[in-house]
C-alpha positions as CSV (number, residue, x, y, z in Angstrom):
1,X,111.5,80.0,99.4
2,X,108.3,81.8,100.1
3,X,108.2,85.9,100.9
4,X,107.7,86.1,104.5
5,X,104.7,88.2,104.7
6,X,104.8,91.9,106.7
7,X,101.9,93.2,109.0
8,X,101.3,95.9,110.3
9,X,101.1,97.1,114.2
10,X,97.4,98.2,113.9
11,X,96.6,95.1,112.3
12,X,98.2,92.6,114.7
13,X,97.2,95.1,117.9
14,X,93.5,94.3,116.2
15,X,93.9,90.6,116.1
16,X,95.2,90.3,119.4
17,X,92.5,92.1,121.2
18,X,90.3,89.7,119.7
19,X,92.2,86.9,121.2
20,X,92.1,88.7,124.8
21,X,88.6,89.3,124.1
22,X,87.9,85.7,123.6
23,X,85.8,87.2,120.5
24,X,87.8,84.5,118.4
25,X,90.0,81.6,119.5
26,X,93.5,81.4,118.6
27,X,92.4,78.2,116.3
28,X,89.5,80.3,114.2
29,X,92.1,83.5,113.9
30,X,95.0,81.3,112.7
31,X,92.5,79.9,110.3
32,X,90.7,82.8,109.5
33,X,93.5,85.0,108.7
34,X,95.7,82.5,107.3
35,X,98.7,83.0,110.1
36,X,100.2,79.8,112.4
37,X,98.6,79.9,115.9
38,X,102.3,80.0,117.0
39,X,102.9,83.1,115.5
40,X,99.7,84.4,116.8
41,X,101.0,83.0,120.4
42,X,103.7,84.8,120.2
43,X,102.1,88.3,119.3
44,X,99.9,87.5,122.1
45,X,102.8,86.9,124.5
46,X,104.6,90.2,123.4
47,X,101.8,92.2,123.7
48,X,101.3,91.3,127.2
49,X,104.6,91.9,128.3
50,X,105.2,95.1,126.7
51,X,101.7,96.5,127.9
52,X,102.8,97.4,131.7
53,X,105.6,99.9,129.5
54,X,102.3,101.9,128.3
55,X,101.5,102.8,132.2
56,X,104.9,103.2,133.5
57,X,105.4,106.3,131.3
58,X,108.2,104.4,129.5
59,X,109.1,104.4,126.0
60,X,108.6,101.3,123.9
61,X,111.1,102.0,120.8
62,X,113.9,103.9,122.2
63,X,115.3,103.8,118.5
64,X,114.4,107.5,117.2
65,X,115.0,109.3,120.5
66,X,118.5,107.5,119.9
67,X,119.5,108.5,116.5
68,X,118.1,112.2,117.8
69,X,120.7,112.0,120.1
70,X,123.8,111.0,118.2
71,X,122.6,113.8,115.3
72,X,122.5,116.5,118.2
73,X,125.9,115.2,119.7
74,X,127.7,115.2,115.9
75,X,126.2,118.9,116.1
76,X,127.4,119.8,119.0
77,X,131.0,118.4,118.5
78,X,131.3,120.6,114.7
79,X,130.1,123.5,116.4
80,X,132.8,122.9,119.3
81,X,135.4,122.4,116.5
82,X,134.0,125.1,114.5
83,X,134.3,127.7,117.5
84,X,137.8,126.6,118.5
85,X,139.1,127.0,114.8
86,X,137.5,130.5,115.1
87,X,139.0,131.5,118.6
88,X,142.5,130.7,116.9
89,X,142.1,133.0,113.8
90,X,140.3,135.6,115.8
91,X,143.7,135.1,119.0
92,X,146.1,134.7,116.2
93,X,145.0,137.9,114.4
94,X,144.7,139.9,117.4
95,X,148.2,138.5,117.9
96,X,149.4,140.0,114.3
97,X,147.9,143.9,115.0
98,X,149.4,144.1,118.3
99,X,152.9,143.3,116.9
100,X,152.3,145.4,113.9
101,X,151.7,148.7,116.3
102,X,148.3,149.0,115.0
């Protein structure tokens, strides 16, 4: 079975412009680069519909912001624990020198 082959953003963002741009047809690209025009289609077709996101201020990928969040939210919850575990020693001690007579 053949390795699927990887490309990056920049590179397909570049090849697709020159599709919109009519600088190349999808025909001369798929040949040219050595990519089915389907696949080509359908980087066309994404980058179309994902465009309007760039202008309405929203996110593309919220995948990082995501993973930020759970991190600070697994912080938050040890520090919680971490506090309550101290407010018991610190109220259980307190507890000790007051019936001790100190």
């Amino acid at each position: 079975m053949p390795k699927r082959k990887h490309y990056t953003a920049e590179f397909k963002t570049r090849v697709v412009l020159e599709l919109l741009t009519a600088q190349k047809g999808l025909m001369q690209a798929s040949r040219e680069y050595g990519i089915k025009d389907t696949i080509l289609s359908r980087w066309k077709q994404e980058f179309l519909e994902r465009a309007p996101q760039l202008f309405n201020g929203e996110p593309a990928d919220n995948h990082e912001a995501d993973q930020r969040i759970a991190e600070l939210e697994r912080m938050v919850g040890k520090l919680t624990l971490e506090l309550d575990l101290t407010k018991k020693a610190l109220g259980y001690s307190n507890w000790i020198g007051k019936t001790s007579g100190e």
